[in-house]
ROTI-704160 format. One record per residue (C-alpha): residue number from 1; x, y, z. Coordinates in steps of 0.25 Angstrom, whole numbers, plus 2048, in hexadecimal, padded with zeros to 3 digits. Each point is the difference from the previous one (the first is absolute). Layout:
// ROTI-704160
+-----+-----+-----+-----+
:  nr :   x :   y :   z :
+-----+-----+-----+-----+
: NUM :   X :   Y :   Z :
...
+-----+-----+-----+-----+
// end
This chain:
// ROTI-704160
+-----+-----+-----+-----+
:  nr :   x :   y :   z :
+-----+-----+-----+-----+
:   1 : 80F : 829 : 831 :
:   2 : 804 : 7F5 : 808 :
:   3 : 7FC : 7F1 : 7FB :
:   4 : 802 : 7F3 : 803 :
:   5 : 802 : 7F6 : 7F4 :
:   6 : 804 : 7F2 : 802 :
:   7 : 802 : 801 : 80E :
:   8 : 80A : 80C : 7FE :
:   9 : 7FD : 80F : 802 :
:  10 : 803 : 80B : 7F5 :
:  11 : 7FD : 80E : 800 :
:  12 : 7FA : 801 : 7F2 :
:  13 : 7FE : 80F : 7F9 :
:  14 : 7F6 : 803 : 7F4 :
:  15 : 80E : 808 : 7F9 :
:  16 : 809 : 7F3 : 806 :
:  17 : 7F7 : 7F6 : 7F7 :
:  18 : 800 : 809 : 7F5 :
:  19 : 80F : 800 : 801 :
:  20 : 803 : 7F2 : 801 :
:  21 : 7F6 : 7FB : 7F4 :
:  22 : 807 : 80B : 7F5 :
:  23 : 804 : 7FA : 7F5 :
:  24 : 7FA : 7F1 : 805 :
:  25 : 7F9 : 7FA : 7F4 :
:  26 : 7F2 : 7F9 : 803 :
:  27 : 7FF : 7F3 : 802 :
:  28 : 7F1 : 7FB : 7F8 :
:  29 : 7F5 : 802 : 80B :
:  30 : 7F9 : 7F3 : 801 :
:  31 : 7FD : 802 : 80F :
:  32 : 7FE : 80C : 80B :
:  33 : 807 : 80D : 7FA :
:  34 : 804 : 80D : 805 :
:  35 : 801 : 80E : 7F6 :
:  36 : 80D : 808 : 801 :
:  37 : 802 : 80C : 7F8 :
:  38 : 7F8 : 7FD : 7F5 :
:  39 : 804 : 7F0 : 802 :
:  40 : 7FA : 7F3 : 803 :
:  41 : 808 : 7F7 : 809 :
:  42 : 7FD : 7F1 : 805 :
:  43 : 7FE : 802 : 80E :
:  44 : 80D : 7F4 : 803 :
:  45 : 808 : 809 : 7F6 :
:  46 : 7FE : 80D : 809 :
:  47 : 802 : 7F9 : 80B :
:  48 : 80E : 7F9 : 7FC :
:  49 : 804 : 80E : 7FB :
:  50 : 800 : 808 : 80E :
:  51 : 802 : 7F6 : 80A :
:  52 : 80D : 7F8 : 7FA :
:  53 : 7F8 : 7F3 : 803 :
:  54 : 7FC : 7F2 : 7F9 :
:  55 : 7F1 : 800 : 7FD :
:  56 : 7FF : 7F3 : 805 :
:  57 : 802 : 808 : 80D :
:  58 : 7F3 : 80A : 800 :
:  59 : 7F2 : 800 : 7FC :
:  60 : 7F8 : 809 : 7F6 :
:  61 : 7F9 : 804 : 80B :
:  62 : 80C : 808 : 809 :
:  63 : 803 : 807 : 7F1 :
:  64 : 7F3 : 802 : 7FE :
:  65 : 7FD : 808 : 80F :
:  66 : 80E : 806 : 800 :
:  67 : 7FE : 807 : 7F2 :
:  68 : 7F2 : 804 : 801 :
:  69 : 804 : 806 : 80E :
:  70 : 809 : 808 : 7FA :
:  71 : 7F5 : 805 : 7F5 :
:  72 : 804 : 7F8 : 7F4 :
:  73 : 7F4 : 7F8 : 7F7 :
:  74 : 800 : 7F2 : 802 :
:  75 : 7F7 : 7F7 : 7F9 :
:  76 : 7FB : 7F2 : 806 :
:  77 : 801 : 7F3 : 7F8 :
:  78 : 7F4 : 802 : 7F5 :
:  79 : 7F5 : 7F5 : 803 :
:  80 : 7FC : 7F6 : 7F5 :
:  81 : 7F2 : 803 : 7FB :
:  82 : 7F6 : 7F5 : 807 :
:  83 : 7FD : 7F5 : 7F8 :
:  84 : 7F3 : 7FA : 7FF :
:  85 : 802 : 7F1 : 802 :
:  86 : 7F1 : 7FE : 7FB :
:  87 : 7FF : 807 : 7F4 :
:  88 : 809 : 7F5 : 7F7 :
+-----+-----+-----+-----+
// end
């Protein structure tokens, strides 16, 4: 599949990806995360690992299309439960 991340194209396979993240250890997941294997990665690790680039240089967002695109789990960042601001 063909992809475009941080303004350069790459033609991304579900068994490339596999390939590419064997034997990466994960990072903590603080963040957006995406399941490989049986794995969860920060997004910006994922990302760092199959395109060679600086993660400065792409957003979560392009991982986060890309991977789920090529059928992998991605989770979003988790939202904070709301705080009542009354109730204090």
């Amino acid at each position: 599949m063909r992809c475009v991340i941080a303004r350069f194209p790459f033609d991304l396979t579900k068994s490339g990806v596999l390939e590419s993240m064997k034997g990466v250890k994960p990072e903590p997941v603080t963040g957006a995360s995406v399941i490989v294997g049986r794995r969860h990665y920060p997004a910006k690790q994922v990302g760092q690992v199959i395109t060679r680039q600086d993660r400065r240089d792409f957003s979560t967002g392009e991982v986060l299309r890309a991977m789920s695109r090529l059928g992998f789990t991605c989770r979003a960042v988790p939202h904070p439960p709301a705080v009542d601001q009354w109730s204090e």
